[in-house]
N, C-alpha and C positions, 0 to 999 in steps of 0.2 A: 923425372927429367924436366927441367925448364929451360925454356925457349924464348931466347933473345931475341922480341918481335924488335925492337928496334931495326937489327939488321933488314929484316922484312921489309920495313916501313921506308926506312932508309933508300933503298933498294930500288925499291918501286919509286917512290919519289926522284929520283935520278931519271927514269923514263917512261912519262906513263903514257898507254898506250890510249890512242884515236878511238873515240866513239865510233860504230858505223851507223849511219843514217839507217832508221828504223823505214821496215816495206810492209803495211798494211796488203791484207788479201782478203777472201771472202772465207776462206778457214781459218782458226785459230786453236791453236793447242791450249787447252782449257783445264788441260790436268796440274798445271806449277809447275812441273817438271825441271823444266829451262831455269826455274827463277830458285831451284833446290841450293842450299849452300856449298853441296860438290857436285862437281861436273864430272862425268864421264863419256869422252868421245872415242868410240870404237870402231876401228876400221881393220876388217879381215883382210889380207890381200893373198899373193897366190905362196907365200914363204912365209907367213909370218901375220902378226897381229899387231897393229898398233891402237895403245893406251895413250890420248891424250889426258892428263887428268887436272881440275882444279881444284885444289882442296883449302876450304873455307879456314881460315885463320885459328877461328874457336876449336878446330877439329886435327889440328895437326899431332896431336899425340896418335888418335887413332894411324896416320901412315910415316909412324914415326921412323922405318927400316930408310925411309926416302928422303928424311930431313940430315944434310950435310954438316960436318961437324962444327964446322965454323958457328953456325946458327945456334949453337949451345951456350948457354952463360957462364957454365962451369968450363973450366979450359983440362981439369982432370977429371974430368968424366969417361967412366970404361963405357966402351960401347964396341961390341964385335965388328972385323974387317966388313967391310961395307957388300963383298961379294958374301958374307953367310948370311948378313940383312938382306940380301935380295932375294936369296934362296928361301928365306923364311916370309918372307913377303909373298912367294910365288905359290908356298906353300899352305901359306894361313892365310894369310892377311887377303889378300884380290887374286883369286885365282882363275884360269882358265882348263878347262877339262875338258882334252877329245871325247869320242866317242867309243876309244880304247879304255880310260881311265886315266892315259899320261897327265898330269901336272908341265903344264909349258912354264919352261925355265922361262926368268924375265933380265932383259938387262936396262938399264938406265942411261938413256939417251943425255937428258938433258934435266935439270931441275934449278928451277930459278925461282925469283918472286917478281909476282906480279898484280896488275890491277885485274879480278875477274873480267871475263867477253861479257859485255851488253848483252845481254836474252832477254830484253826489257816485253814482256808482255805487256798490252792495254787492258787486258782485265784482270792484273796482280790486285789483290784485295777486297774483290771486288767478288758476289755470290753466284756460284755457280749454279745456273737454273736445273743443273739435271741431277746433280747431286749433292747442291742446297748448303755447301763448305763453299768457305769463304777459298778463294784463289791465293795461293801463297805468295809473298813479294821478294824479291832478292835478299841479302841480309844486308844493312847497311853500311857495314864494314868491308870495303869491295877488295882488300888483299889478301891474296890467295897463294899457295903453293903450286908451283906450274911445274909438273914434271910429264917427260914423256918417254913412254915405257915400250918396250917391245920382247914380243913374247914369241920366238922361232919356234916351229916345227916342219921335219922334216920329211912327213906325206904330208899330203892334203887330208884333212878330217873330215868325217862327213857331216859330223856336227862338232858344236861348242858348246859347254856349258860354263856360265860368265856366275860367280860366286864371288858375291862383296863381302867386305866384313862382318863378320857372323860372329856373337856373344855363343857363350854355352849355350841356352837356351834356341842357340838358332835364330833369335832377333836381331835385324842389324844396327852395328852400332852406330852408323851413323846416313843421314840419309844423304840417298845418293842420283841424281838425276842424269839420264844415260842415255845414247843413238848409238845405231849402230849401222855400219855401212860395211855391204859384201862388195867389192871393190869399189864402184862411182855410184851403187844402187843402195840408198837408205832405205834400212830394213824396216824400221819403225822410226814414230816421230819422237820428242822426250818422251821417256817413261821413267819412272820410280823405278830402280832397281833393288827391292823389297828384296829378295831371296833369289835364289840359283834361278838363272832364265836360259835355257838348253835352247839354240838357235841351230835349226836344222839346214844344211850349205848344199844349194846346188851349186857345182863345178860349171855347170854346160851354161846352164840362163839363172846367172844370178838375182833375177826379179823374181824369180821363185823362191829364193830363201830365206826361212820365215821362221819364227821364236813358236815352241808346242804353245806356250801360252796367249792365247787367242785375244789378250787382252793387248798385246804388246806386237801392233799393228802399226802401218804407215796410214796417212789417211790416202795418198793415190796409189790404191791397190794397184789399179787396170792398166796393162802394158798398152791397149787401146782406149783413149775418147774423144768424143765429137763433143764441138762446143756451138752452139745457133746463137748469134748474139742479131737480135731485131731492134734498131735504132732507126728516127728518122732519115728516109733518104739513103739508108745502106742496111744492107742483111750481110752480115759475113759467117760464112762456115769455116771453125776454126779444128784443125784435125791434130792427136797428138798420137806419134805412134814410134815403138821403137825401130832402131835399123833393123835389126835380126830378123824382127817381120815381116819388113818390107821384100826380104827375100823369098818369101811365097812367091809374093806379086808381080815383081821386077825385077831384071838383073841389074845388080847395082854397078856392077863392074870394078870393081876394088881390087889394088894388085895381092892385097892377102886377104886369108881368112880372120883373121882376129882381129886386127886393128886398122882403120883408116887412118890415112899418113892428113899432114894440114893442107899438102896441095893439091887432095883427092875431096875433100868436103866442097865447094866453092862449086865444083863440077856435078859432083853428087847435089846438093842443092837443087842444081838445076833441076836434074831427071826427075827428081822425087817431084817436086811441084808439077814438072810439065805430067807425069803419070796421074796425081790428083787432079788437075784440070778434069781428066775425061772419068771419073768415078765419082759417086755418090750426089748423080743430078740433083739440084735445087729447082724446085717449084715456088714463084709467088703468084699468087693471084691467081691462079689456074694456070699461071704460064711459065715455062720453061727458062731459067735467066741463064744466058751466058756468063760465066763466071770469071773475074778478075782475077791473077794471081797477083797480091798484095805483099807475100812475103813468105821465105821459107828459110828457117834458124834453129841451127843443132840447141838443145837450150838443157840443162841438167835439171835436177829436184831436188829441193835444198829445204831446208829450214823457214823460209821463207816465199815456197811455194816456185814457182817456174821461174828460174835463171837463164836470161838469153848467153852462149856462149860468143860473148865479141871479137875473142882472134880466135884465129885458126890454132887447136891442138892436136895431137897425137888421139883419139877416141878409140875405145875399142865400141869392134862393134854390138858384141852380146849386151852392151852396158846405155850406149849412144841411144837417147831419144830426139828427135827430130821434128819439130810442131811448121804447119803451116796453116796459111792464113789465106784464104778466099773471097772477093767482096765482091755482091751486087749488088747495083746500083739501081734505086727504087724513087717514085714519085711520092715522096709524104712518108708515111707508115704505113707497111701492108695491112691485108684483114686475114692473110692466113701465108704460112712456108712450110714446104714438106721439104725433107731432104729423105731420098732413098739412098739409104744406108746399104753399102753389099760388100764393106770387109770384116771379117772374119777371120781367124785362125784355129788350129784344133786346139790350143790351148784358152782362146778366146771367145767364147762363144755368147756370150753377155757384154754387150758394150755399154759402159755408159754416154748419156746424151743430159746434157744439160742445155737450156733453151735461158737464153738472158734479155728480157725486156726492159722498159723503164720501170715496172712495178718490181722489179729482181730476177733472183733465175728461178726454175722449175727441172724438177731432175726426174729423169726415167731411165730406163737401158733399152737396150734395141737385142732382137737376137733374129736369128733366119728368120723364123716365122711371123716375128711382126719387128720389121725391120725397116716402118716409117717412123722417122722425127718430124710430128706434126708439133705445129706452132698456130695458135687463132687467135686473135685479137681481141681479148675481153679487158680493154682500157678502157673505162666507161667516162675515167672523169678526165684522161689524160689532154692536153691540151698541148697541138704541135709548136714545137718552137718558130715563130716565122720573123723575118725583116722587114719592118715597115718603119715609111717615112713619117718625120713627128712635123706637124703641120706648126709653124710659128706660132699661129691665130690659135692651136692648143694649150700654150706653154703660155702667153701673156697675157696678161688682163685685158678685159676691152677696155676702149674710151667706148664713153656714153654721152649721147650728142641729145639736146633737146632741140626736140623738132618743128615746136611753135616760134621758139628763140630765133632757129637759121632760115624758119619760113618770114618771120619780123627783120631780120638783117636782109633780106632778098627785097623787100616792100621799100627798105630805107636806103634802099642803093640809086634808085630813080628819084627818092624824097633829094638825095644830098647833092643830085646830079642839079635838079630845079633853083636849089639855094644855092649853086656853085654860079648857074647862070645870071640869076636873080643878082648875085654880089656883082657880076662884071660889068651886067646894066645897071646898074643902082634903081634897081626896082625893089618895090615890098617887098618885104621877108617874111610876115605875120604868117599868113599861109602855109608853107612850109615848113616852117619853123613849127609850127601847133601840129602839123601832121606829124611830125618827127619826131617831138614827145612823144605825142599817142604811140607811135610805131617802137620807141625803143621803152615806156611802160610797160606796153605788151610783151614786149620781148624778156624784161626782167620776169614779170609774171608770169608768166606760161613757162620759165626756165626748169620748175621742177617739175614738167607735165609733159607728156607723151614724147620720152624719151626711147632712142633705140638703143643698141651695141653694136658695135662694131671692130673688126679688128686695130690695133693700136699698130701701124705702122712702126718697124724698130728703129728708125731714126728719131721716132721722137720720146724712146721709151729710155732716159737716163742710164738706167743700169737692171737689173733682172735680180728680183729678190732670193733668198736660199733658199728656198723649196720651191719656183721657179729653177733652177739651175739644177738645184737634186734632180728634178722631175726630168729635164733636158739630159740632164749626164749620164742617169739613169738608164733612157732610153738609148743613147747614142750608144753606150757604151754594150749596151747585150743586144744589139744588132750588130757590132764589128765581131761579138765572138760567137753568136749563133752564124754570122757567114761564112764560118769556119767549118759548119758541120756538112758542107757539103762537101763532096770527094774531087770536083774535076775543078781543075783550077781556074777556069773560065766559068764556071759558076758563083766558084766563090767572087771573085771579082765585078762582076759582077751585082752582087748581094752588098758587097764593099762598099761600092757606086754610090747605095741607095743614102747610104751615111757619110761618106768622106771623101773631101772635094781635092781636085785640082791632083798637082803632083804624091802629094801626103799618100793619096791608097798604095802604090808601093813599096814604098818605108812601112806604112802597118802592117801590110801582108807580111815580109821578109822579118820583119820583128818580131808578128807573133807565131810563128813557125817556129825561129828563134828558141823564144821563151817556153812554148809547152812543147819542146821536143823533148820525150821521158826516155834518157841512155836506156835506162835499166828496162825499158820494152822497145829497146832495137831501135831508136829513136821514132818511133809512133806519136802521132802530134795526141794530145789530150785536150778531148772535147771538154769546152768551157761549160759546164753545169750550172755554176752559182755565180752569177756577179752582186758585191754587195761594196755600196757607195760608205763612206764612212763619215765624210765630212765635205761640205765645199763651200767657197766664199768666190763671189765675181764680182765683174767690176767692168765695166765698158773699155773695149780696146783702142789703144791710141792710135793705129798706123787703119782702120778699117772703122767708119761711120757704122756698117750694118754688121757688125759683130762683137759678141762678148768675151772675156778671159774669165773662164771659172779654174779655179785652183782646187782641186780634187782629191783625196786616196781616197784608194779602195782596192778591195782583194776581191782575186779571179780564182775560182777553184774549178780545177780540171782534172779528171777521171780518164784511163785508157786502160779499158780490160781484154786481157788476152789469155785464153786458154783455161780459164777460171778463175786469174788471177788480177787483181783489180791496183792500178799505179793509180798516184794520186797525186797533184800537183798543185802546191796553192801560193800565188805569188800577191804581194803589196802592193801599190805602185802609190806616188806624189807626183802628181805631173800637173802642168798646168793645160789644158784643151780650149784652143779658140775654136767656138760657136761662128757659125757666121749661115744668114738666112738667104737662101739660093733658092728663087724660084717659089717662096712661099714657105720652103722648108730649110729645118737647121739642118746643116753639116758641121762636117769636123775640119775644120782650116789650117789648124797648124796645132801640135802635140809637142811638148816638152817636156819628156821623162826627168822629173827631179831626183826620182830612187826607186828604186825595184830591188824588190829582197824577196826571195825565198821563207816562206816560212811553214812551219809545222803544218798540214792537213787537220789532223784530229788533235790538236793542243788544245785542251781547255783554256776557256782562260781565268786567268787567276786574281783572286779578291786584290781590288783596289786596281786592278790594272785599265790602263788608260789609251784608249784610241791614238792614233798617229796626228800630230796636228799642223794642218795646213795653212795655219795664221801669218800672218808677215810675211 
């Protein structure tokens, strides 16, 4: 049978589908999976089975039952009515098998062509340290057969067993990369679907439903964990726990059993957090902290690690996990945090606990018996982030004054005062005049001899050289985003103060709030990690004697992790920052954003590629 890719190509090219912006985490699926040339997305639900599938261009003969007649080159080509092809497809080709033996009939929703989904891994190609294979890469042919399948049954099965296409021999013929989801709950993360994978279904709590093959796991097993994230100036306990459970603990009050409605979450919300408030005391430093609640967001488990849910939906509850967010407010970085841990379920009796410092995280479980998450301070070399002011007399060259010189100009101020009189009486000048030699020889002479330094007044200092100005921009610039790392907003302002004069500090505040607020963590601002200057050129300001205009980019990279999962933010900027010395010290006087762009976090960069430039 041959196959009129042009149609394909055609096709696709008519509308092709939006990248999604790639979300870095602290896991990554390391097996290729994602980046296999067919996709298979698998979703049980309470009637039925749906087959998302993408089948890679080179492979369309293998599901040829699902390729539409049009797409043939021959116009007299026999080919059986398209209902015995799917019957043969259900039965050979990709089947699905209770735990009776039935074969689920399949029918064919929908099939088109299209551009495969982005499953763009960062380590596609790249050697896997554990078992030493290179990481597969996507194929670069990105069109794909998009059909989507559904496979009805009418009990619920207790199991499935998922059978790709299989040669005689039982090898399959083509490879296939597969997830599968028991209604909102991903069973496992990609996996190779190598041969028959039998997934055994709870009905009651589908977090329990799991593949016999022990290889073919999710990585967040646990319907319970605690996260301890120890930052300067804050400690936050971050707790992830499903609805279903929370009904041990508290009544949630929900008008059904299965599902909360969208104008029952916002309520619930509330109770949940206000009940964690009074559970699982924090200890710093020996002392008790009163805990803030920060935030409390239904959020799913995706491919991409923890998803905040931003409207209100329909959830059920067996399925709905619920993350909240804790902060206390600490002086510097502590030397130790316990959290005593005391929930539990019969199903759950091993929690895990992961503790995230500036050197990374550290991972333990908690169970009854020892059911402290201690945290200690072994940061030997760590070094706190703090705001200080940069002295002018820092950043500019001294003048060097020679001291026999201005002690000879002091002698010859009374010499010229004697010849000024001497002129008006017309008296001798000889006198005078020979001392005044003497006095300004000396002064020539002694001129390269017991010199001091001194600070160079900025009135009289032209303009400020480029690594002058690097050194100032430098500094101004990661005191306006470490003043950020503090929580109360009278702090930060504070902290602002120490850098940026006059009306400007609230335009920066409300700016960069602005700019490192991350949607995709419930708008959580990201603390500024890396500031990094790229280029700058100054030049003395016309409307202000005691200040400079340096002309700048540079990129700000900002991190905000929550619940394990780490968002990443890294913006550009061109702007031009007036300098101006107040008090001894430079601030920031006036800010003119020329461009702020968004750009990649982890994008290498690429041979020949060239810094932003702030010339002209």
């Amino acid at each position: 049978m041959s196959i009129d890719l042009r149609n394909l190509a055609g096709a696709v090219a008519m509308g092709v589908l939006p990248l999604a912006p790639s979300v870095h985490a602290d896991w990554i699926n390391l097996t290729g999976a994602e980046t296999s040339p067919n996709i298979a997305e698998i979703y049980v639900r309470d009637t039925h089975v749906e087959v998302l599938l993408e089948v890679y261009v080179g492979d369309l003969e293998t599901f040829d039952e699902l390729i539409p007649d049009g797409w043939l080159q021959a116009a007299d080509v026999q080919r059986a009515p398209l209902a015995e092809r799917l019957a043969r497809f259900a039965e050979e080709r990709f089947q699905l098998v209770t735990d009776t033996g039935e074969r689920l009939p399949v029918q064919l929703r929908l099939v088109e062509p299209r551009l495969r989904k982005d499953r763009k891994s960062p380590f596609a190609g790249m050697i896997n340290p554990i078992t030493r294979q290179r990481v597969p890469e996507a194929p670069e042919d990105k069109r794909v057969m998009y059909a989507e399948l559904l496979y009805q049954f009418a009990k619920k099965p207790a199991a499935l067993t998922i059978v790709p296409p299989l040669d005689s021999k039982g090898v399959p013929e083509v490879s296939i990369g597969f997830i599968a989801y028991h209604k909102a709950v991903p069973v496992i993360d990609f996996r190779y679907l190598g041969a028959p994978a039998q997934l055994t279904l709870d009905w009651d709590d589908p977090w329990y439903s799991k593949f016999d093959n022990r290889n073919l796991k999710r990585h967040h097993q646990s319907a319970l964990m605690s996260y301890l994230y120890v930052e300067p100036y804050e400690v936050r306990h971050e707790v992830l726990t499903r609805v279903k459970d929370l009904e041990q603990w508290m009544e949630l009050g929900l008008r059904g059993e299965r599902y909360m409605e969208p104008d029952e979450l916002q309520p619930l919300k509330q109770r949940i957090g206000e009940f964690l408030l009074t559970r699982n005391p924090v200890v710093v430093d020996g002392t008790a902290v009163k805990p803030i609640l920060d935030r409390t967001s239904f959020v799913k488990l995706s491919l991409n690690g923890i998803q905040i849910i931003d409207q209100p939906e329909r959830l059920e509850v067996s399925t709905a996990v619920v993350g909240v967010i804790l902060a206390y407010i600490t002086d510097g970085i502590p030397q130790s945090v316990n959290v005593d841990w005391d929930l539990f379920t019969d199903q759950v009796q091993r929690v895990p606990a992961t503790a995230v410092d500036p050197a990374g995280p550290f991972q333990t479980y908690l169970t009854r018996e020892d059911n402290v998450h201690e945290w200690t301070n072994f940061l030997k070399n760590y070094r706190m982030p703090v705001v200080e002011e940069i002295a002018v007399s820092a950043t500019l060259s001294d003048l060097e004054l020679p001291v026999g010189t201005l002690l000879c100009l002091g002698v010859l101020l009374p010499v010229g005062w004697q010849i000024r009189t001497r002129l008006r009486h017309q008296q001798s000048m000889r006198f005078p005049v020979a001392i005044a030699t003497i006095v300004v020889t000396a002064g020539l002479l002694l001129s390269p001899f017991f010199r001091v330094s001194v600070a160079k007044p900025v009135t009289l200092v032209p303009t400020v050289s480029d690594g002058e100005a690097r050194l100032i921009a430098e500094h101004l610039l990661k005191n306006v985003y470490r003043a950020f790392d503090f929580r109360e907003e009278g702090d930060v302002y504070d902290k602002l103060a120490l850098t940026v004069h006059g009306d400007l500090l609230a335009d920066i505040y409300l700016q960069h709030r602005k700019s490192f607020a991350v949607q995709k963590a419930g708008g959580a601002q990201a603390k500024v990690k890396e500031v990094e200057v790229l280029n700058v050129s100054a030049g003395r300001s016309a409307n202000r004697p005691d200040a400079f205009e340096i002309k700048s980019a540079w990129t700000a990279m900002g991190t905000v992790g929550h619940w394990g999962h780490v968002h990443a933010r890294k913006n550009l900027y061109q702007a031009v920052i007036t300098v101006q010395a107040v008090d001894g010290n430079w601030k920031i006087a006036g800010l003119e954003v020329l461009e702020e762009e968004r750009v990649d976090p982890y994008a290498k960069p690429t041979e020949g590629s060239a810094m932003p430039s702030t010339a002209g």
